[in-house]
C-alpha positions in Angstrom: -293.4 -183.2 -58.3 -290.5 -184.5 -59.7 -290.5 -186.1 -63.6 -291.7 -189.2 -64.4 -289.1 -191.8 -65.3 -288.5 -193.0 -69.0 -290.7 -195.9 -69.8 -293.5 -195.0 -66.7 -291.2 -197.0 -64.0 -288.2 -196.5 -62.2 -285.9 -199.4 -62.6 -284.0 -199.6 -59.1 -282.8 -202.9 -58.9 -281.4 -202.1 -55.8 -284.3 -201.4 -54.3 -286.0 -204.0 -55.8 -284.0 -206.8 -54.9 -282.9 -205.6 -51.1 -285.3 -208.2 -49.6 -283.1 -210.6 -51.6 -280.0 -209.5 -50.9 -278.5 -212.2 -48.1 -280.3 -214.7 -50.5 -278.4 -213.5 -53.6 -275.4 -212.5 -52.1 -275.4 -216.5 -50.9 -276.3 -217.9 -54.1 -273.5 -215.5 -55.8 -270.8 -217.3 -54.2 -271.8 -220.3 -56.1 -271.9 -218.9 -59.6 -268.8 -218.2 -61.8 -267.6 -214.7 -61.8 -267.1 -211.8 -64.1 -264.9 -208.8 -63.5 -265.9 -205.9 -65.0 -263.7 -203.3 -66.3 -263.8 -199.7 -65.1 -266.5 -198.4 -68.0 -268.9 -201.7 -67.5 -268.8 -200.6 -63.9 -270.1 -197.2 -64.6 -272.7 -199.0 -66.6 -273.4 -201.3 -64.4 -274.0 -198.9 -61.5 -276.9 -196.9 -63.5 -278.3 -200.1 -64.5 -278.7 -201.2 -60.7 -280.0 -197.6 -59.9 -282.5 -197.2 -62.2 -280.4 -194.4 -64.0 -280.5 -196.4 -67.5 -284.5 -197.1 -66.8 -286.2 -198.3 -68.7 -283.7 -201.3 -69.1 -283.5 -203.8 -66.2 -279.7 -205.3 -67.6 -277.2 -205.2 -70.5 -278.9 -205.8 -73.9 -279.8 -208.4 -75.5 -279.6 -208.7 -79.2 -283.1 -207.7 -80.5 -282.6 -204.2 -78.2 -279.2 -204.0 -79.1 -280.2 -203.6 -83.0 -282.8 -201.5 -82.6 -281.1 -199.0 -80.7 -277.9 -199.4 -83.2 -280.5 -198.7 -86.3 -283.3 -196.8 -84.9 -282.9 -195.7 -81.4 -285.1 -198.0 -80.2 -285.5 -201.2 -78.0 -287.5 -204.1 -79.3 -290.8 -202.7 -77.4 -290.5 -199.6 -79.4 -289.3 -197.2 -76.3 -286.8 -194.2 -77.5 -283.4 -195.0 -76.5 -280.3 -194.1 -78.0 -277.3 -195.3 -76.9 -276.2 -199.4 -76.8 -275.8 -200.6 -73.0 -273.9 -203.9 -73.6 -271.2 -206.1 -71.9 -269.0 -207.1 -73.9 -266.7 -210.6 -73.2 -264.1 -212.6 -75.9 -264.4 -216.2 -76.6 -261.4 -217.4 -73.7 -264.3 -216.2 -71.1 -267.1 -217.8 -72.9 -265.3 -220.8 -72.6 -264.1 -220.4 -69.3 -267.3 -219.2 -67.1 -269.5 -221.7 -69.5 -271.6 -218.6 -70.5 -274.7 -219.8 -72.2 -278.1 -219.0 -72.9 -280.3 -219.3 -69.0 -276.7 -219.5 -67.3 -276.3 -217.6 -64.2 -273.1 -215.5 -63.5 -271.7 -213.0 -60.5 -270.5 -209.1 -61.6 -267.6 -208.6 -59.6 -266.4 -205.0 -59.1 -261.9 -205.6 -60.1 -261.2 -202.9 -57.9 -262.3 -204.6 -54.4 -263.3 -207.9 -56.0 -267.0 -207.5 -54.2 -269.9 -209.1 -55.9 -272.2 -206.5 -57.5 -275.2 -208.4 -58.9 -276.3 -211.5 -60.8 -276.8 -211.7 -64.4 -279.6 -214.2 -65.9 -278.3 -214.9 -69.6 -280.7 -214.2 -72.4 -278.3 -214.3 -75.5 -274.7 -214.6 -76.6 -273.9 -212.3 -80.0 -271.4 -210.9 -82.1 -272.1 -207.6 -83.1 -271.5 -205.7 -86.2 -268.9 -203.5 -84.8 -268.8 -201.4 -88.0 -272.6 -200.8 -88.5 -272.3 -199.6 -84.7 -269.3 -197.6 -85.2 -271.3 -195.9 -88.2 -274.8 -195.8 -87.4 -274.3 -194.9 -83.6 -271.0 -192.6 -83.5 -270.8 -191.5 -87.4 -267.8 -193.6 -88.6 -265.0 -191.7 -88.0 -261.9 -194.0 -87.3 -260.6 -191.1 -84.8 -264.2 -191.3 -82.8 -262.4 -191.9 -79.3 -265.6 -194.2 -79.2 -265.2 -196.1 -82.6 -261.4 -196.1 -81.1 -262.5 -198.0 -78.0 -265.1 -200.4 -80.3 -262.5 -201.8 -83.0 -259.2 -201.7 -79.7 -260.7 -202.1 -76.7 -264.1 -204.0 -76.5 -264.4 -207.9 -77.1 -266.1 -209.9 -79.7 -269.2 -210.9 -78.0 -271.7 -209.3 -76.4 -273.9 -210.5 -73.8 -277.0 -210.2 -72.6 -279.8 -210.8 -69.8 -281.6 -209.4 -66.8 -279.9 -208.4 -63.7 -280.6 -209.0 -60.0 -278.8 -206.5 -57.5 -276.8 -207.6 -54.7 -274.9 -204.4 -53.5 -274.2 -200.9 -54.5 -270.9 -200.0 -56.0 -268.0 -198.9 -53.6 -266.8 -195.3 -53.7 -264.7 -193.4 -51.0 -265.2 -189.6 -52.6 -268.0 -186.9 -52.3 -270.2 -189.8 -51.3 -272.8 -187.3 -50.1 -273.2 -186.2 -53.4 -273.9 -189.3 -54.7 -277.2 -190.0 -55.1 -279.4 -192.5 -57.3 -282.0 -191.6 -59.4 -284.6 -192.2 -56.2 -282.3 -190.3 -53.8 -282.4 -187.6 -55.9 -286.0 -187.4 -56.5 -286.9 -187.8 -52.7 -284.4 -184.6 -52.4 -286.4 -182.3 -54.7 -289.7 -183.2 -52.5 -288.1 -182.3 -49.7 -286.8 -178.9 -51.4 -290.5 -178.6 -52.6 -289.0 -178.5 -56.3 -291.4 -178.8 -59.1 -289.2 -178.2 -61.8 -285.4 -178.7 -62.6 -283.3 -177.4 -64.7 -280.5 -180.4 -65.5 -277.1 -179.1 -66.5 -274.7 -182.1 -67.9 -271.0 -181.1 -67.7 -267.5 -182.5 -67.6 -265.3 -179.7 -67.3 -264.7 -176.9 -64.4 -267.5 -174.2 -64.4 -266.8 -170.6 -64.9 -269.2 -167.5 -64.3 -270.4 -168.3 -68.2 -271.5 -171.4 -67.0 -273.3 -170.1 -63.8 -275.0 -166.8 -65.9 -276.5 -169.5 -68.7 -278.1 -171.8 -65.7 -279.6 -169.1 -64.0 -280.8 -167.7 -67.2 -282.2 -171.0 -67.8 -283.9 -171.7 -64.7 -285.4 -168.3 -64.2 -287.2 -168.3 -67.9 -288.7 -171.8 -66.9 -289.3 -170.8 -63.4 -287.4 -173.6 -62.1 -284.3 -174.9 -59.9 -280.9 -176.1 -61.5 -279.2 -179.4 -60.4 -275.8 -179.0 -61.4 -275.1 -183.3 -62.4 -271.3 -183.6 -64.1 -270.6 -186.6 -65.2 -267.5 -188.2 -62.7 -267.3 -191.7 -64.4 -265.0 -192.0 -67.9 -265.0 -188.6 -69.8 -262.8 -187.3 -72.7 -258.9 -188.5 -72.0 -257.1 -185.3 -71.1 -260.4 -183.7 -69.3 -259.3 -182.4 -66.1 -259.7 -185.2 -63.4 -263.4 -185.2 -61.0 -261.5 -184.4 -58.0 -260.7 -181.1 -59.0 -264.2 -180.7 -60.9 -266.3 -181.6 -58.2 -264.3 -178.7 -55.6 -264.7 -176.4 -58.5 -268.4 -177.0 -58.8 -269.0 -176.9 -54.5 -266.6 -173.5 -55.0 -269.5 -172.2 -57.6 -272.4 -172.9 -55.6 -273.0 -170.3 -52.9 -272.7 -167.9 -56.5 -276.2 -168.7 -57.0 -279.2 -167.0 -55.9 -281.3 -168.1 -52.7 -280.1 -171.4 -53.0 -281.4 -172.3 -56.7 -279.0 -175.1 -57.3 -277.7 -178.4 -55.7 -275.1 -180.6 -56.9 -275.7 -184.4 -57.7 -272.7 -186.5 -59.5 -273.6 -189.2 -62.3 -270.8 -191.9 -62.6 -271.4 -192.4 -66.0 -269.0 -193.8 -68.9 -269.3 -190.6 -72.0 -269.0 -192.6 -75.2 -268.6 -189.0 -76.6 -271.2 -189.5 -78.7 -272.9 -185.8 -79.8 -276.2 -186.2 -81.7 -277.2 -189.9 -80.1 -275.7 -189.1 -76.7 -277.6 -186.1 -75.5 -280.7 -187.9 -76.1 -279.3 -190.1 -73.6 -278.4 -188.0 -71.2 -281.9 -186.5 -71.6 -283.2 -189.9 -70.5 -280.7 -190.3 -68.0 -281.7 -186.9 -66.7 -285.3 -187.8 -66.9 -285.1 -190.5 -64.7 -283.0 -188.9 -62.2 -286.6 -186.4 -62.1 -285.5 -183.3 -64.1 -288.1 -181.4 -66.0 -285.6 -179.7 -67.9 -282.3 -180.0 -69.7 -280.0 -177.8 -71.2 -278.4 -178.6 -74.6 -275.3 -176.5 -75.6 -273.3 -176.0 -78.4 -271.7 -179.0 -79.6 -273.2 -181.2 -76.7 -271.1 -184.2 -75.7 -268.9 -183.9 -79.1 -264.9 -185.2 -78.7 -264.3 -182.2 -80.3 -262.0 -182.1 -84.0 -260.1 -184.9 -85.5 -256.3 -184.9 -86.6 -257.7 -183.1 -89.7 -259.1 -180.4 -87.7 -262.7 -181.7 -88.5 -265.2 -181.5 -86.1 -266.7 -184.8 -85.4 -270.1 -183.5 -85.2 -271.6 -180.0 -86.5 -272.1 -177.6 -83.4 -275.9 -177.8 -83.2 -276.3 -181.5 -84.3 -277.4 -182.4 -80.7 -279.9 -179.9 -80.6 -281.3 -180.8 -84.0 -281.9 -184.8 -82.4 -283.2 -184.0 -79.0 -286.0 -181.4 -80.8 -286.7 -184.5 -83.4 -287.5 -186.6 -80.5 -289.5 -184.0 -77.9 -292.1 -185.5 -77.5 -291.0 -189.0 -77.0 -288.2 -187.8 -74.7 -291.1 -186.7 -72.2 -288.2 -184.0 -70.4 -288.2 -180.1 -72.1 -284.6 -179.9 -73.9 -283.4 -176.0 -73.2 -281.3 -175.2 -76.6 -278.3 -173.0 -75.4 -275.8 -171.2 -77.9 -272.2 -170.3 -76.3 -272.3 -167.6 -73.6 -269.8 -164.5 -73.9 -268.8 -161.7 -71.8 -269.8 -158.0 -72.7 -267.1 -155.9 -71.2 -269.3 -152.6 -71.9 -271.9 -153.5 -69.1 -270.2 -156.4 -67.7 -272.9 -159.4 -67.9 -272.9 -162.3 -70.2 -275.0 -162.6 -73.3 -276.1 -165.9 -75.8 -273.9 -165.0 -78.8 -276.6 -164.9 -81.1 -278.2 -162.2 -78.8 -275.5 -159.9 -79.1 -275.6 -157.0 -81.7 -273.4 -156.5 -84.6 -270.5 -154.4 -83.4 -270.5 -155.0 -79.7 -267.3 -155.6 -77.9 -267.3 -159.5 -76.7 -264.6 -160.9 -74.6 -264.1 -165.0 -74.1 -260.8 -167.4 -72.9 -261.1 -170.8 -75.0 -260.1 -173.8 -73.0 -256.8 -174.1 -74.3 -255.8 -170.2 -72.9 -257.1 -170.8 -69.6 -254.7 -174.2 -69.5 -251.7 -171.7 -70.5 -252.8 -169.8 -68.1 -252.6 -171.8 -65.2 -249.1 -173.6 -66.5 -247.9 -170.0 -66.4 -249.4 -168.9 -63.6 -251.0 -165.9 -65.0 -253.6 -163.9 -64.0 -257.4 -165.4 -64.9 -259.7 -162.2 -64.8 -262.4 -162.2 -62.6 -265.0 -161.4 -65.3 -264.4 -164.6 -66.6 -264.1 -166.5 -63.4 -265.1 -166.5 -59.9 -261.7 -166.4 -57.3 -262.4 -169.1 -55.1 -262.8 -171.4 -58.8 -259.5 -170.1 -59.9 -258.1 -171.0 -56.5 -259.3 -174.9 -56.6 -258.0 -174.8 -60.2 -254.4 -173.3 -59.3 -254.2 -175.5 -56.6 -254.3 -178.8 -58.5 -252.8 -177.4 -61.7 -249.0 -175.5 -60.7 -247.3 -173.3 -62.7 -245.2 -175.4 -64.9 -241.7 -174.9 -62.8 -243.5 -176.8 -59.8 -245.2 -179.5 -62.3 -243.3 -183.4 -62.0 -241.2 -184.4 -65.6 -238.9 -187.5 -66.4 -235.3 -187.2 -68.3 -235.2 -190.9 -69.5 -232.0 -191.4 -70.9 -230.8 -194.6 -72.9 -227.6 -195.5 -74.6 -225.1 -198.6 -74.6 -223.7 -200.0 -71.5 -220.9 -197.9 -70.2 -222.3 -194.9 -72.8 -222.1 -192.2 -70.1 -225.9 -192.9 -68.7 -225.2 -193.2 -64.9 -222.5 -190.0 -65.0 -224.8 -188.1 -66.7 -227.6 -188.7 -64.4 -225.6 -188.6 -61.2 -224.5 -185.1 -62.1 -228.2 -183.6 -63.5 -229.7 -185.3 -60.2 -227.0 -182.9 -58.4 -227.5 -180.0 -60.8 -231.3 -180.0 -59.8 -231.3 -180.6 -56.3 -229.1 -177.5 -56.4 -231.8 -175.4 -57.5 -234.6 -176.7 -55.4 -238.5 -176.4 -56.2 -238.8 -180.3 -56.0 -237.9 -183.7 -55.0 -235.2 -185.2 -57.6 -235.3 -189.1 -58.2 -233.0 -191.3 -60.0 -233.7 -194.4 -61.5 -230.3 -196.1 -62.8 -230.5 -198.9 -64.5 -228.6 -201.3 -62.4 -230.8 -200.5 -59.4 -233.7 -200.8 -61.1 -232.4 -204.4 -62.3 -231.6 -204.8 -58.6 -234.3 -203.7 -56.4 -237.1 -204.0 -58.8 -236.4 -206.7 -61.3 -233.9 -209.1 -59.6 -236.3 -212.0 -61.2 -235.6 -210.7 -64.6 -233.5 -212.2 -67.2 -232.6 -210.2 -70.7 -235.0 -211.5 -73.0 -236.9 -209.0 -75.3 -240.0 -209.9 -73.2 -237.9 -209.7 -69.6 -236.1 -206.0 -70.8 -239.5 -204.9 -71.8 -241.0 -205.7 -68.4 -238.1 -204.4 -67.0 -238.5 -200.7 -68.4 -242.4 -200.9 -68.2 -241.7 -201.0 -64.5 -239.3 -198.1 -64.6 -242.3 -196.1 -66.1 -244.7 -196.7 -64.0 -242.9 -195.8 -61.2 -241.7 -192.9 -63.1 -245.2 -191.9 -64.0 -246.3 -191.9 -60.0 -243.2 -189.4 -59.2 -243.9 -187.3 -62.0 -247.4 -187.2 -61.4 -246.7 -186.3 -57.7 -244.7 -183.7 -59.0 -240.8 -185.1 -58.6 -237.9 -184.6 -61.5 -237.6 -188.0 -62.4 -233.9 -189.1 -64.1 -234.3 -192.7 -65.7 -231.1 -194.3 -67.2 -231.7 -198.0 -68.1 -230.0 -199.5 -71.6 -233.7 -199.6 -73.0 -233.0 -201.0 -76.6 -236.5 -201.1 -78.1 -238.1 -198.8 -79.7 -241.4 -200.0 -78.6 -240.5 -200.0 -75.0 -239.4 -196.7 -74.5 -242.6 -195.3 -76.5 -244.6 -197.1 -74.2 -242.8 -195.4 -71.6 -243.4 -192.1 -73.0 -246.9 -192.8 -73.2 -247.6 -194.0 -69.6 -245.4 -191.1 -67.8 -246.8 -188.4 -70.6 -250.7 -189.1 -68.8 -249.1 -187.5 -66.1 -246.0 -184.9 -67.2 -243.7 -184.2 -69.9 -241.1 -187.2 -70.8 -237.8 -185.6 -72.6 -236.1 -188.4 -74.4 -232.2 -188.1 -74.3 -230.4 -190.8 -77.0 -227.0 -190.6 -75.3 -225.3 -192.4 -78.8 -221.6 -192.2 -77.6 -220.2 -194.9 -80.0 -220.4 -198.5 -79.3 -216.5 -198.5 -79.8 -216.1 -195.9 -77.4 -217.9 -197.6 -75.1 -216.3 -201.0 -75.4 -212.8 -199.2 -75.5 -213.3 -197.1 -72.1 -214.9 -199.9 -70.2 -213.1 -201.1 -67.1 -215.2 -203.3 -65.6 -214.2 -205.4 -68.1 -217.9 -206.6 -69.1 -217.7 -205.9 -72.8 -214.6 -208.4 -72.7 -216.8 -211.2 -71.1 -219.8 -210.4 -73.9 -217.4 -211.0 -76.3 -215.9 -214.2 -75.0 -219.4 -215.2 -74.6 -218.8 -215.4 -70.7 -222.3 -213.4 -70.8 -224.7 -214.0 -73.0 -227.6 -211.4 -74.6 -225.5 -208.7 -74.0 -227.0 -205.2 -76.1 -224.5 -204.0 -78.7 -222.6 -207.6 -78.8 -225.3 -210.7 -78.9 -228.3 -208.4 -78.5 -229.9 -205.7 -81.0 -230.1 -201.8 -79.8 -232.9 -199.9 -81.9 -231.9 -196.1 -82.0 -234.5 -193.7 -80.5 -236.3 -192.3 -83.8 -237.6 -189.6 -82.1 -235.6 -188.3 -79.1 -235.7 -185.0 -78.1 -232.1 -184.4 -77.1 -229.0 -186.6 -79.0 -225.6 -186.4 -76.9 -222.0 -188.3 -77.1 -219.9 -188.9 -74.4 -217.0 -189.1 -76.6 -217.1 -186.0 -78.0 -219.4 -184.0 -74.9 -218.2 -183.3 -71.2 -220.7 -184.5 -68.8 -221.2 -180.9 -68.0 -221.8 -179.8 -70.9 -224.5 -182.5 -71.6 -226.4 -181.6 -68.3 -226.0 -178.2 -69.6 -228.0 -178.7 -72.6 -230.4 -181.0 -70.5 -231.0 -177.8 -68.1 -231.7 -175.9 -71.3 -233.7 -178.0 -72.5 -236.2 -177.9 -69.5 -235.9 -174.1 -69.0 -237.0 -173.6 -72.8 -239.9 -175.8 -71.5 -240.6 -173.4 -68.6 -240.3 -176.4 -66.2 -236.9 -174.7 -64.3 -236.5 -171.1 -63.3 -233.8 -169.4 -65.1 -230.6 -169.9 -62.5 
């Protein structure tokens, strides 16, 4: 018998409103329309399922400050994290939002209409008491980040009626809603689960600590990562969700299943595992484990944690009772090599040889391509893992070099594009600056605003190859500072970006020009011209500096080639 939801009902507005649906969907085309961004979706979709239970839409204001000052709604029910949808004044004024309007959800990725939202309120929060009260303040709080750079003034809120389920194309076996998931465990003749939240790979660790757990409660496990927004750098779901289907057969008479929960982490530590308790709870666990430093971003840039290691543990046991679901305290499991089994690490006497690999060692490891020992994983785990993360000498990169006009750019490129196919181990593209200007940006002038489009496309295109795993040379002018930082950004989510400043001398440049272009820039024949009419802000933190003047272009590829071998991204020729 699975648990009963939070608040005594399941909310599955879904399944509440399917005898509705050609009526809604109808009455949806008539409204005005608001598409949500990628973490409102995620919200959105446990709100329609019944995951969020026992809310029924986004919050309105009296909810919204109880859960920001006491973790609860206005009805007194525990809940601890704000479910809101946020909008800025342009949209108020554009949809007509107002107290008993109507308006559609739209999903932006396929433009489909999701559900309809009756308007209760329109507020502005106090993004600073929330910041404080909810997350703890810190500035660095990737979810205090996303409050004061990222969500809108407003917030609003009101009852939703469900049209359609969201849209996904990936493990969609695995997806199931909170009633799905129930009916499952009647049909496995479950009567108690274990729930194990997660958003990184699972190692044998993982699996000894869940078995533990569900044998000392006498109970199943439902392995439920979270594959909505985690932590920025986690490794991506598509590789977490093969390393977790990997893992299963490694447990005993078929004690586990696998369930995904496409939910938005706000990273939130103390206040966020008594959400995912709930959450949990209404997906019909019994049971939840709660680790060491449960859903914490980890340290800030002062090497301060964010929250103490047991904090999470400390709120779910203050709210037990209320929580109706039994919270399993964990400490960190570690290898004994003596009598090869895992132990928790305050079970382990004094003296006893303990083995472990942090994170960040099993990440070196894979870049290098060294061995991962099978005490500490399982091979068909290390296999998923090696496939999506290659040693760095088969990992995609982007040179991205700028200068003046005429500075030696293109030559430069031409010949490293050469130098590298020569070697092999992956594709080689080059993305001159005239040919950018010509195949991708023909419509652009030279404005600041026209140049920066201009290089923001060059990055995103180099981000795709060097995410697919191509050497990416870039050579536009790029004069700003700002540009080529965004750049570094958007190609660095995917590989490394290696900024070469090639500062051969403006004079130089002018002087060895034979295209006679400087000459028209200074007759004013052309107009905006960088180094003449037009600013060029030196790189303030390149990675390489070269001169054309003073270099041969094979000896600046040479230092390139260094450059990227010290890196371990070439092999050694």
């Amino acid at each position: 018998m699975a648990n009963s939801p939070h608040g005594g009902v399941l909310k599955d507005l879904l399944a509440r409103d399917a005898p509705r649906q050609s009526e809604l969907s109808a009455e949806a085309e008539t409204l005005p329309a608001l598409l949500l961004s990628e973490r409102q979706l995620c919200d959105l979709e446990l709100l329609l399922s019944g995951g969020f239970s026992p809310l029924e839409g986004f919050m309105n204001e009296k909810d919204y400050n109880g859960v920001v000052k006491d973790n609860r709604l206005a009805d007194g029910v525990l809940f601890s994290i704000p479910i809101t949808l946020d909008v800025n004044q342009e949209t108020i004024d554009e949809l007509a939002l107002k107290p008993g309007a109507r308006i559609t959800l739209r999903d932006f990725r396929d433009d489909r209409n999701l559900a309809i939202l009756t308007i209760e309120d329109i507020y502005k929060p106090d993004k600073a008491l929330e910041a404080k009260d909810v997350f703890g303040g810190d500035e660095e709080h990737p979810a205090v980040h996303y409050l004061f750079n990222t969500a809108k003034d407003f917030y609003v809120g009101g009852k939703l009626e469900a049209i359609n389920r969201l849209q996904h194309y990936d493990f969609v076996d695995l997806r199931y809603t909170p009633a799905e998931l129930r009916l499952h465990f009647d049909k496995l003749g479950w009567s108690k689960v274990v729930a194990f939240q997660t958003r990184n790979p699972m190692h044998r660790a993982h699996r000894e600590l869940t078995v533990r757990a569900a044998r000392s409660h006498q109970a199943n496990v439902l392995i439920h990562p979270v594959v909505g927004l985690t932590k920025p750098g986690d490794i991506d779901h598509f590789t977490r969700v093969r390393v977790y289907k990997a893992l299963l057969p490694r447990y005993p008479n078929g004690m586990a299943v696998l369930g995904l929960l496409p939910l938005a982490m706000r990273m939130g530590g103390p206040r966020e595992a008594i959400w995912h308790a709930i959450i949990r709870k209404n997906h019909g666990a019994t049971h939840f484990i709660v680790g060491r430093d449960h859903a914490g971003p980890g340290k800030n840039s002062k090497g301060v944690d964010f929250y103490g290691p047991y904090d999470a543990q400390y709120a779910v046991e203050k709210y037990r009772d209320e929580l109706g679901i039994e919270v399993v305290p964990f400490q960190m499991m570690t290898y004994l090599p003596d009598t090869d089994e895992y132990a928790p690490v305050d079970e382990i006497p004094k003296g006893v040889r303990t083995l472990n690999i942090s994170g960040t060692e099993l990440r070196a490891r894979l870049r290098s391509g060294r061995e991962i020992p099978e005490w500490f994983s399982y091979p068909e785990v290390v296999k998923v893992l090696r496939e999506s993360h290659p040693p760095r000498s088969q990992q995609g990169f982007t040179i991205f070099l700028t200068g003046y006009q005429n500075s030696g750019k293109d030559s430069i490129a031409r010949a490293l594009q050469v130098t590298l196919n020569q070697q092999g181990g992956r594709s080689v593209s080059m993305l001159l600056g005239e040919t950018v200007r010509h195949e991708l940006s023909s419509e652009l002038g030279f404005s600041r605003e026209d140049r920066d489009k201009n290089i923001a496309r060059i990055a995103f295109v180099a981000s795709e190859l060097t995410r697919s795993g191509a050497a990416v040379i870039a050579a536009p002018i790029a004069p700003f500072e700002a540009a080529r930082q965004h750049a570094r950004e958007l190609v660095e989510k995917y590989g490394d970006f290696y900024l070469v400043h090639v500062a051969t001398p403006l004079e130089y440049c002018e002087k060895t020009d034979k295209r006679g272009i400087y000459k028209k820039a200074r007759s004013g024949e052309i107009k905006g011209f960088t180094g003449v009419d037009d600013p060029y802000e030196p790189p303030v933190k390149p990675n390489l500096v070269v001169d054309a003047e003073k270099q041969s272009v094979r000896s600046i590829v040479h230092q390139i080639v260094l450059l990227l071998e010290s890196q371990g991204l070439l092999d050694r020729f």
